[in-house]
Backbone as CSV, one residue per row, in Angstrom:
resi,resn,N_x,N_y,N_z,CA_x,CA_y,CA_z,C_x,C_y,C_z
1,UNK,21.770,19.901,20.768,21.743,18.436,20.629,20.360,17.979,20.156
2,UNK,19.275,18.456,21.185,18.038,18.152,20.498,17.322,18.125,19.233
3,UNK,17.935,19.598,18.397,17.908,20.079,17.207,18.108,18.841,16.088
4,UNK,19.547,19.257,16.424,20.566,18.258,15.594,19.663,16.608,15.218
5,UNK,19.542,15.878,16.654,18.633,14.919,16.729,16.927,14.801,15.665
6,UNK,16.390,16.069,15.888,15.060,16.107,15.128,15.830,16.037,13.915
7,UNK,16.700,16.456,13.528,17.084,16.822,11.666,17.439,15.379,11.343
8,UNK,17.965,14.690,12.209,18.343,13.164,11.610,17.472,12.867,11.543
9,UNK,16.729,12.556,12.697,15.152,11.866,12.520,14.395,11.929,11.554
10,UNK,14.262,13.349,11.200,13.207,13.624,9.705,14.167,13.060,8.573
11,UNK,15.535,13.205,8.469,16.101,13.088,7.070,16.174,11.310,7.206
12,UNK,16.233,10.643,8.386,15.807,9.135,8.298,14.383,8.666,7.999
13,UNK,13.607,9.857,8.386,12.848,9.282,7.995,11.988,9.470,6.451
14,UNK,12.477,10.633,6.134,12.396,11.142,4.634,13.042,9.627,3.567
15,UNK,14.119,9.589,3.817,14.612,8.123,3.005,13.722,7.158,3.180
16,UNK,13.178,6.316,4.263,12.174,5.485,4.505,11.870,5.477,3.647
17,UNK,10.938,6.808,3.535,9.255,6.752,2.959,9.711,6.591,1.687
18,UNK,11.035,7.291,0.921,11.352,7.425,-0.128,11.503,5.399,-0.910
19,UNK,12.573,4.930,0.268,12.518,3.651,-0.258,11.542,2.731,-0.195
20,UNK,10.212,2.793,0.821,9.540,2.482,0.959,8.271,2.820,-0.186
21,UNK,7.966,3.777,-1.202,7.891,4.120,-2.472,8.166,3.337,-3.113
22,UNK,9.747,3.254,-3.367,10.659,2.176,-4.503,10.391,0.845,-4.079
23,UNK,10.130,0.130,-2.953,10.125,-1.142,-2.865,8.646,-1.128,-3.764
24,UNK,7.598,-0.257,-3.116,6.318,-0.393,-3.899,5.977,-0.343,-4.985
25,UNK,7.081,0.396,-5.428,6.906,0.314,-7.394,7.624,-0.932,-8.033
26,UNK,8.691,-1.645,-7.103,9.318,-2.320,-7.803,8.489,-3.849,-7.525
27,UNK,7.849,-3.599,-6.728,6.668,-5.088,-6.411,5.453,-4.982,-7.698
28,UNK,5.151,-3.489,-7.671,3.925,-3.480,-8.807,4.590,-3.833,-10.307
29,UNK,5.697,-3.973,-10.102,6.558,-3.704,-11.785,6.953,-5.159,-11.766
30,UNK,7.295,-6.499,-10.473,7.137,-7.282,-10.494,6.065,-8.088,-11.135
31,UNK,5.006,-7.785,-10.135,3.489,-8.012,-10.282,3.324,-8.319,-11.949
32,UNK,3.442,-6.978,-12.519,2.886,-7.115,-14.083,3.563,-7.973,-15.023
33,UNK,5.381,-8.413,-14.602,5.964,-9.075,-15.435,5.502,-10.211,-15.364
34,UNK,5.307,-10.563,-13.914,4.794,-12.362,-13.529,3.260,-12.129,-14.356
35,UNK,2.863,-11.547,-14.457,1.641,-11.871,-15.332,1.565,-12.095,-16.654
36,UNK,2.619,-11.098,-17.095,2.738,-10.989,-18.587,3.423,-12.240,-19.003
37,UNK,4.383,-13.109,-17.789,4.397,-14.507,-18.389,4.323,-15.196,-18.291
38,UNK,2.900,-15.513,-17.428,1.923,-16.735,-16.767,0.617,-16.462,-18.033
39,UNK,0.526,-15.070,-18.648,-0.046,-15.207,-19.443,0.292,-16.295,-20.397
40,UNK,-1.235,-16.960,-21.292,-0.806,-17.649,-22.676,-0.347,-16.749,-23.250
41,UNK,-0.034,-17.399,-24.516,0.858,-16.989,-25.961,-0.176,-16.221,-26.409
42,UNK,-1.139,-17.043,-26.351,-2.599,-16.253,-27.679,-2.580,-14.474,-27.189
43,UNK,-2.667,-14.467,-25.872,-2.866,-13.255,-25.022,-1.486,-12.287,-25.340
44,UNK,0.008,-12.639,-25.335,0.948,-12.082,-25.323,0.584,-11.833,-27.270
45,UNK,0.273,-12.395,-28.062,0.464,-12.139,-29.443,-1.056,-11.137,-30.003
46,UNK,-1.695,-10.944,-28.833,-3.038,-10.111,-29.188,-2.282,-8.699,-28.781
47,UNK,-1.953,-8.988,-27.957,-1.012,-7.586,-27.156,-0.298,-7.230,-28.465
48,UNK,0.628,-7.877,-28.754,1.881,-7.313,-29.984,1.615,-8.633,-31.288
49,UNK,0.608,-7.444,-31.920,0.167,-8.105,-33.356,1.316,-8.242,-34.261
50,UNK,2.272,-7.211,-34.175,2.994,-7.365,-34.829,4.156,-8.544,-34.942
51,UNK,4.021,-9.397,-33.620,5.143,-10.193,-33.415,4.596,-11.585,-34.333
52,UNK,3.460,-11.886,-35.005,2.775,-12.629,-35.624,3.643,-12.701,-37.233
């Protein structure tokens, strides 16, 4: 029983950390969009010359 118990524990807690990862990438991947369009125009068209 005890066994059994440690193996859930780690494999619950293996997912955690795992989604706890993904929430963190998906906040930093937030992060950069809200910037990229609070940025001005001048700034978004220096970035991609080509869109000029």
């Amino acid at each position: 029983m005890q066994v059994s118990d440690a193996r859930r524990f780690a494999v619950i807690s293996l997912r955690g950390r795992r989604l706890a990862q993904l929430g963190s990438c998906l906040q930093q991947v937030s992060r950069q969009l809200s910037v990229r369009r609070a940025a001005p125009p001048a700034a978004r068209y220096a970035q991609y010359p080509s869109a000029r």
